[in-house]
C-alpha angles and dihedrals in degrees: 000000000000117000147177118234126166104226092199080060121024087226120141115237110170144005116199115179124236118270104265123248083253089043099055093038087058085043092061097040083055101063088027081073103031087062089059096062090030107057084052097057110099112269089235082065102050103045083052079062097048087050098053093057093047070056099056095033084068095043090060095041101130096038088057092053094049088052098056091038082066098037108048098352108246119170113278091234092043091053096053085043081053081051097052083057098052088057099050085052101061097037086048084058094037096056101032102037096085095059097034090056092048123125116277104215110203123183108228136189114296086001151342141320142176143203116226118192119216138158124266101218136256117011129201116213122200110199135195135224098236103074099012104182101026092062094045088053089046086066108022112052096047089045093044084052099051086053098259117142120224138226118189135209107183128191112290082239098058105057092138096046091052086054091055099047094052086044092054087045100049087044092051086059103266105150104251083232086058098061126022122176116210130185102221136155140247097252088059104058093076082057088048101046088042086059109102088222090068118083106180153353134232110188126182103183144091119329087247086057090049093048089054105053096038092062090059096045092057087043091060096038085241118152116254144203120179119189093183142170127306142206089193119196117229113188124201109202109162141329147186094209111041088174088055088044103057094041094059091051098038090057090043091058092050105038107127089004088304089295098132120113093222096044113138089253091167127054118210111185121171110245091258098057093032098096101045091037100058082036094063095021089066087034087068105033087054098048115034097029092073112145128257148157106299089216088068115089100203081059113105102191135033144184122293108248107266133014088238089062094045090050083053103049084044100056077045094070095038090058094044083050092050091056099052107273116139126246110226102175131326124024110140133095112259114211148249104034135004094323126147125168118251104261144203125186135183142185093047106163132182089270093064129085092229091061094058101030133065119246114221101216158357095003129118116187110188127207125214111223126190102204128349092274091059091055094040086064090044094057088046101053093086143114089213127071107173098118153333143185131214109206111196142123093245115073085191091065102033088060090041081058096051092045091070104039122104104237150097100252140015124203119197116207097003146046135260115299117137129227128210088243097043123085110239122186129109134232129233115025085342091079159258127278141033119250115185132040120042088304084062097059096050093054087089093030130128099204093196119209106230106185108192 
């Protein structure tokens, strides 16, 4: 079942009942044949389509928004922002597929190649709540350009958002055989990705999710991409401004409720800046993080999406609790509604569940280092490998630092984020697989050998 609740409220919107077994089987025959027609239509073509509907994205700006306030309830202001990134995405595709999908000549041994890059056929995309229109557009806009169709599975809690985003795309001009949005169920997926039409899988979700679906993709020899969850690393290792400082992190961690994959989740600060840092750092967090109704746009903190995710991240920090962490600020359930209050722990040590797990929401754990090898290890002893960020006054060091952390990706100076132009994807049980800049649009390529 797919359903509507608001999370501010707890109150129950909208019911919409599963595709059927018939209904998802017609689904996939329909993009099995659209790709067909689509792939064949010029590139040029197809980027104009994918910028018509950047076009109408921001046209629809504020409408978007509204619908994920009520969905999952993001903060009014932090939905149109998602939205500003949608848009980059699919002008970013638009205007850089043609030349992104142009012959690679190679000179070979005794003559001449080239690699020609084509699409492999229909896609299934499986979508989360917590950025309910970027993650669709990381998948969507670089496949729709190589010529792949596209059929999407969105979260069971944004079914609105999954209507509007079909609706923008078959206005801008995508063939409604091209992209086909199904409200299936989880159950379902392993009979999708077993369906010989189907020729890959791109999942953002739990690494549970992830484990799951990538089982059946291998099963069934079907290409895969995970974008999956983080426990990223952020290091202070020095500053000139700790104010500036705090506040940066701080806003990092609770950006949309602290639901974001490549949140700085863990808090790495060097032994001389440790005390003034978690001082200020829950100071702020305390203070300035005080829930609201997401809809309002002076609010600056808002309910997680759904009153089972805040229950979970709850019973998180009472464990954590329980095993000898410190409780800075923040910790208890706020009703009615998804509310949780903002957190900060400390003395979280290996024993303990928090240091291991990733923590779903509005919750900062900070590590005590003595000197920059200490939080290099720290940042290292993870399970997790998405993102991290090195905060310090010398970009020497700071990029000595990246250098030697485990992840997919590394930000100086600042913290997580994603750009239409940038690769983004993790290492380790954080994933497989790159989405967004040129890297995004080769996961579901066939990069064909022409030997001339």
């Amino acid at each position: 079942m797919y359903s509507v609740t608001n999370p501010a409220t707890g109150e129950l919107i909208e019911e919409i009942p599963n595709s059927t077994e018939e209904e998802v089987s017609a689904a996939i025959e329909k993009v099995h044949r659209g790709y067909t027609s689509w792939r064949r239509r010029p590139v040029g073509e197809r980027a104009k389509i994918v910028l018509r509907a950047a076009e109408l994205f921001a046209e629809r700006a504020d409408d978007l928004a509204a619908i994920m306030t009520l969905e999952m309830g993001k903060r009014i202001n932090e939905g149109r922002g998602e939205i500003g990134i949608v848009v980059d995405i699919f002008t970013y595709y638009g205007n850089n597929g043609p030349a992104l999908l142009a012959d690679e000549p190679l000179k070979v041994k005794g003559g001449d190649a080239v690699i020609r890059k084509e699409p492999i056929g229909a896609l299934l995309g499986v979508m989360p709540w917590n950025f309910p229109c970027y993650q669709v557009a990381r998948f969507v806009a670089p496949n729709l350009v190589l010529g792949n169709t596209i059929l999407l599975k969105h979260a069971s809690i944004c079914p609105r958002s999954a209507a509007a985003i079909e609706e923008i795309l078959h206005e801008a001009g995508v063939p409604e055989d091209a992209y086909v949005n199904i409200l299936a169920s989880s159950k379902q997926i392993p009979g999708i990705l077993a369906d010989p039409r189907i020729q890959g899988v791109s999942l953002t979700g739990s690494e549970a999710a992830g484990v799951s679906v990538a089982a059946e993709a291998g099963r069934n020899l079907k290409r895969c991409v995970l974008e999956l969850g983080g426990s990223d690393p952020l290091i202070v290792l020095d500053t000139n401004d700790m104010d500036e400082t705090v506040k940066a992190t701080s806003t990092a961690r609770m950006r949309n409720c602290g639901q974001s994959c490549n949140a700085p989740k863990r808090i790495i600060v060097l032994s001389e800046l440790y005390d003034e840092f978690v001082d200020k750092f829950t100071k702020r967090v305390g203070d300035y993080f005080q829930p609201g109704d997401p809809a309002d746009p002076k609010v600056p903190f808002g309910p997680l999406a759904s009153i089972s995710a805040a229950d979970e991240v709850a019973a998180q920090v009472g464990k954590a609790i329980e095993q000898g962490a410190t409780l800075r600020t923040g910790g208890k359930r706020i009703g009615p509604g998804a509310y949780l209050e903002a957190t900060v722990l400390t003395d979280v040590t290996p024993e303990m569940a928090a240091y291991h797990e990733e923590i779903f929401g509005p919750v900062a754990l900070i590590f005590k280092a003595e000197n920059e090898e200490e939080a290099i290890a720290i940042a290292n002893d993870s399970p997790f490998g998405l993102g991290a960020a090195v905060f310090g006054t010398d970009p020497e060091r700071n990029r000595r630092v990246a250098d030697r952390i485990e992840s997919g990706m590394v930000y100086l100076n600042r913290s997580g984020g994603s750009q239409a132009d940038l690769p983004f994807g993790g290492i380790k049980r954080s994933g497989m697989g790159r989405e967004l800049g040129a890297a995004g649009i080769e996961e579901f390529m066939n990069k064909k050998s022409i030997r001339l």
